[in-house]
N, C-alpha and C positions, 0 to 999 in steps of 0.2 A: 361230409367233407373230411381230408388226410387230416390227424392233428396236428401235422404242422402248417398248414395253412390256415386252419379258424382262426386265429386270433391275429390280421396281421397288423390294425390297428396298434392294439397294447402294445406288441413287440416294436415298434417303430419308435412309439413314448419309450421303452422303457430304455432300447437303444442309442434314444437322442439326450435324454440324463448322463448317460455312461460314458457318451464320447464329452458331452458337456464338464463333466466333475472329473472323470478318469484320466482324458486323452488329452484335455485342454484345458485342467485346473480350474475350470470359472465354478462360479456358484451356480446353482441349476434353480431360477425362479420364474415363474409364470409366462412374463412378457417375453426374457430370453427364450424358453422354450416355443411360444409361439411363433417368434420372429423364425426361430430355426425350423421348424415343421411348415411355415409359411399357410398357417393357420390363425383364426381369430382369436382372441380371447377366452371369450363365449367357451368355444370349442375345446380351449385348454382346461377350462374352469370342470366342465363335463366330462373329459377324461378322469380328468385328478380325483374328482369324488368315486369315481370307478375304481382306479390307481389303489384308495384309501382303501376301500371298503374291502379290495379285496388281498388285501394285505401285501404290498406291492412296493406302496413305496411312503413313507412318512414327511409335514412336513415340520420344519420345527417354528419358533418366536419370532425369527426373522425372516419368514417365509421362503425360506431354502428349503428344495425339494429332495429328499434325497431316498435312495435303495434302499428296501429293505434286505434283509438274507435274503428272501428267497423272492426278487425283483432282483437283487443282483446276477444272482443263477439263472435266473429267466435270460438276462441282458445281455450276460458273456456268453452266454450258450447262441444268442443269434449272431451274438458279431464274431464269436468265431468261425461261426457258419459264413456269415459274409465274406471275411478274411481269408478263408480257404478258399472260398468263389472265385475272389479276386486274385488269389495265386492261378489256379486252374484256366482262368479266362486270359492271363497272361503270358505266362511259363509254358502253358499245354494248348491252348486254344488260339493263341497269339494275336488277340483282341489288344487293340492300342491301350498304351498304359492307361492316357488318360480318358478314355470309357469304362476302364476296370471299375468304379464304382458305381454308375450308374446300371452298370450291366448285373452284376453281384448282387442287388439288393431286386433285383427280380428272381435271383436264383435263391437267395437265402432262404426265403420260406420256405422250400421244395424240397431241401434237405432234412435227410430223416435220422437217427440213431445210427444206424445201421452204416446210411451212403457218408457219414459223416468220418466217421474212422476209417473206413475203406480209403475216400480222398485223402485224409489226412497222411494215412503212408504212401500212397499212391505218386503224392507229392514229395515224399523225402522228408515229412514232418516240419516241415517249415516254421519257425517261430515267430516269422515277421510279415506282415502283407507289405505287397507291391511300394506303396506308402511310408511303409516304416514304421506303421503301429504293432506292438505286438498281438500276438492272437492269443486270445485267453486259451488258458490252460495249467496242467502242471508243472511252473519254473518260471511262469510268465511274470517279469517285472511289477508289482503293486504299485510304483513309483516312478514317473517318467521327468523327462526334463521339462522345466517351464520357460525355459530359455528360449526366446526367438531373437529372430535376424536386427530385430527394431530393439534389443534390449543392448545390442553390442557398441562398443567403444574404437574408435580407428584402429587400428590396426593388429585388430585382432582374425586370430583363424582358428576357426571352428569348423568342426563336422555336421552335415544335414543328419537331422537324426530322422525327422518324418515332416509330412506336409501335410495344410487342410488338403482331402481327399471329397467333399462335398459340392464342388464347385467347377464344374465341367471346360469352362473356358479358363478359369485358374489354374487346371492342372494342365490348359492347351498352354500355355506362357509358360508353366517351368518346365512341361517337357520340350519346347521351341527353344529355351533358355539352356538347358541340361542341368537344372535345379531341382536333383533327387536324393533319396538318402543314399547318404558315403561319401556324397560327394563332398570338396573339400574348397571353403571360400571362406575369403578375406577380405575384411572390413577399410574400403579405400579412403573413403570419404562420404561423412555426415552433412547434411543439408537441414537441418529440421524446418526450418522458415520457409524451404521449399517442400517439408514433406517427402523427402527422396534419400536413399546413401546409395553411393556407389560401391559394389563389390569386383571382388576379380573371383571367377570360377572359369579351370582350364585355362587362362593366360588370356582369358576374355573378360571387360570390363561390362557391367552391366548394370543400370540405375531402377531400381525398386523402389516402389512408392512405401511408406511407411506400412501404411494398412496392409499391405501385401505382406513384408516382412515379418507381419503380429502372424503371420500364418504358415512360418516356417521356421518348425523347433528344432534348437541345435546341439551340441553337444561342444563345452570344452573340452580339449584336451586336460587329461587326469596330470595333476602336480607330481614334478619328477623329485625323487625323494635319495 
């Protein structure tokens, strides 16, 4: 078998820590990791000793899983492989946006050294997938915003910086909505007893449930000095 497809297990673990700690700040431990692979326990617990042994990823006192060096190099090397997929299947192939993730993470293992840098000028070098995450690399931000739509106060206006990209009918709602990065929305009004805030994006009013909102990170505007 190619070596980039034998292992595509690990690569999925080690992918789903990275977007876990890197992309969306949480801590990366057991149950969340299950929850998110939509896998048992059991199953996590028998990777992880895998993960350990073979020097992959560490965990520490509080049962936080985290990269090792070279689990990290593993991690960013698939999802920029992903990353670039999802440019390609968008920009070149013109696969709807929101299929680009679903469709990408069957391409990602197939990419090799070689197909890997060809795409990436191929593309124009692009620093961001479709999403708004950046693509690891050299330059690429170590530190994103933790900022979501549900952390905001009335009347405030923010930039979409990126969106959950894991969730197929998720991403149908904010491309029906036109809630993508750059785009530019404003905080109308706060509901929380109802679990809802209204925003305006485009001169359009539009009610997001809380939960939803934890899944879309934003960016303030930088303090004018």
């Amino acid at each position: 078998m190619p070596k980039q497809v034998s292992n595509v297990a690990t690569d999925d673990y080690l992918t789903t820590i990275y977007r876990l700690h890197h992309d969306e700040g949480q801590p990366v431990i057991a149950v969340r990791l299950a929850d998110r692979l939509d896998v048992t326990p059991p199953s996590v617990a028998g990777m992880l000793k895998r993960l350990l042994r073979d020097g992959l990823v560490t965990v520490d006192a509080r049962k936080n899983i985290l990269l090792t060096p070279e689990g990290l190099s593993r991690a960013e090397q698939m999802v920029r492989r992903h990353r670039l997929a999802e440019c390609l299947l968008t920009e070149v192939l013109k696969v709807e946006w929101w299929r680009a993730y679903e469709e990408a993470h069957l391409l990602e293992h197939g990419v090799s050294d070689i197909t890997e840098e060809r795409l990436f000028e191929a593309l124009g070098r692009p620093e961001r997938s479709p999403f708004g995450y950046p693509i690891p690399g050299p330059g690429a931000p170590k530190h994103l915003s933790t900022t979501t739509l549900a952390d905001l106060k009335e009347g405030e206006i923010v930039t979409v910086d990126r969106v959950f990209e894991e969730d197929e009918r998720l991403l149908q709602f904010f491309d029906t909505e036109g809630i993508r990065p750059g785009v530019s929305v404003q905080v109308e009004q706060l509901e929380p007893y109802r679990g809802t805030l209204t925003v305006t994006i485009a001169s359009r009013s539009i009610v997001i449930g809380t939960q939803v909102a934890r899944q879309i990170w934003v960016r303030r505007a930088a303090p004018v000095r």
